[in-house]
N, C-alpha and C positions, 0 to 999 in steps of 0.2 A: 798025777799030772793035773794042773788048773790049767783051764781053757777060760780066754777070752777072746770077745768082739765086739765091736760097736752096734751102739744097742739106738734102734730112733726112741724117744721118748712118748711112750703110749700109757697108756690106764692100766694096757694089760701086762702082767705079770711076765717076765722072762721063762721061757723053759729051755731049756737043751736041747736041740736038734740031733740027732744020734745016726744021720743022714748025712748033714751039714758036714764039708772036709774044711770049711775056712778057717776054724779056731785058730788062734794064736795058743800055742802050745808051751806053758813055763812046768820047769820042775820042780817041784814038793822044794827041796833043798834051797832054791833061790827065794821059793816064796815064804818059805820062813823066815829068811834073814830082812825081809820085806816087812815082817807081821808088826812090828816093835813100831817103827815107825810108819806106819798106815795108821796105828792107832789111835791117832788124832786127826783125820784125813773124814770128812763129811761123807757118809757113803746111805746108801738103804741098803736093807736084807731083805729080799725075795719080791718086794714091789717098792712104788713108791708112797706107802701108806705106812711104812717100817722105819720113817729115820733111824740110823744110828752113824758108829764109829768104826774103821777099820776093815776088814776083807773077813766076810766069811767065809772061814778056812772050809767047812765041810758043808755047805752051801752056796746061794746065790747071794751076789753083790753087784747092785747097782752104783757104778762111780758117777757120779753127775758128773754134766760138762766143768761147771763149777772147780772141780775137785781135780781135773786132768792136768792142772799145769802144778798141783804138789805131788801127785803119783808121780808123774813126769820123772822130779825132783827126784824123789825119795827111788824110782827104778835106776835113771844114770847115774847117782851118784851112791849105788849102792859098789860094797868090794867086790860083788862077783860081777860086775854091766862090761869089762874092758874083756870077759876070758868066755862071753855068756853070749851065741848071738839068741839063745831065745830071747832074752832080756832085751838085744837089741830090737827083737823082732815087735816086741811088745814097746818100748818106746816110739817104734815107729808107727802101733797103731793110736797108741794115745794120740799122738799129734795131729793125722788124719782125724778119729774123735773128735779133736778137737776143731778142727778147722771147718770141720763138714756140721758142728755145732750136734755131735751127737752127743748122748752118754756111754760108758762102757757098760760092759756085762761080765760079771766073773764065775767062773763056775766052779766052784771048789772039788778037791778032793770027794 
């Protein structure tokens, strides 16, 4: 299971709360079909001192605000977003993200 949330933008490094019940919860399965095209998508890994590309699969990813309206893309118009509601659950917090001028947070497998 990947778990995300919006993340405010600090210095400090994201960790995982193991307390925290907010997550937005996606399946292994959907975020694979995800991976392909994320991989040109601006992201960090584990701070923001790491640019790179795409979701780390088996760690942290920072999506900047920047990068929220092509995740966006790439979640509802992926083939599983119309039979998926994590996937809707997760567009609906990009949007928030975005509005509230957060970044995302991803916590991989």
């Amino acid at each position: 299971m990947h778990e995300f949330d919006s993340w405010e933008r600090t210095l400090k490094a994201p960790t995982r709360n193991p307390d925290y019940n907010g997550y937005t919860e996606v399946d292994d399965d959907f975020i694979q079909e995800l991976m392909e095209a994320c991989s040109i998508m601006r992201t960090y890994f584990h701070s923001y001192t790491r640019p790179e590309l795409g979701l780390d699969y088996y760690g942290i990813t920072i999506i900047p605000n920047e990068s929220l309206s092509m995740f966006y893309n790439i979640v509802t118009q992926s083939h599983a977003f119309h039979r998926s509601e994590e996937l809707s659950d997760l567009a609906s917090l990009i949007i928030q993200a975005e509005r509230e001028g957060k970044d995302l947070v991803h916590f991989g497998i």
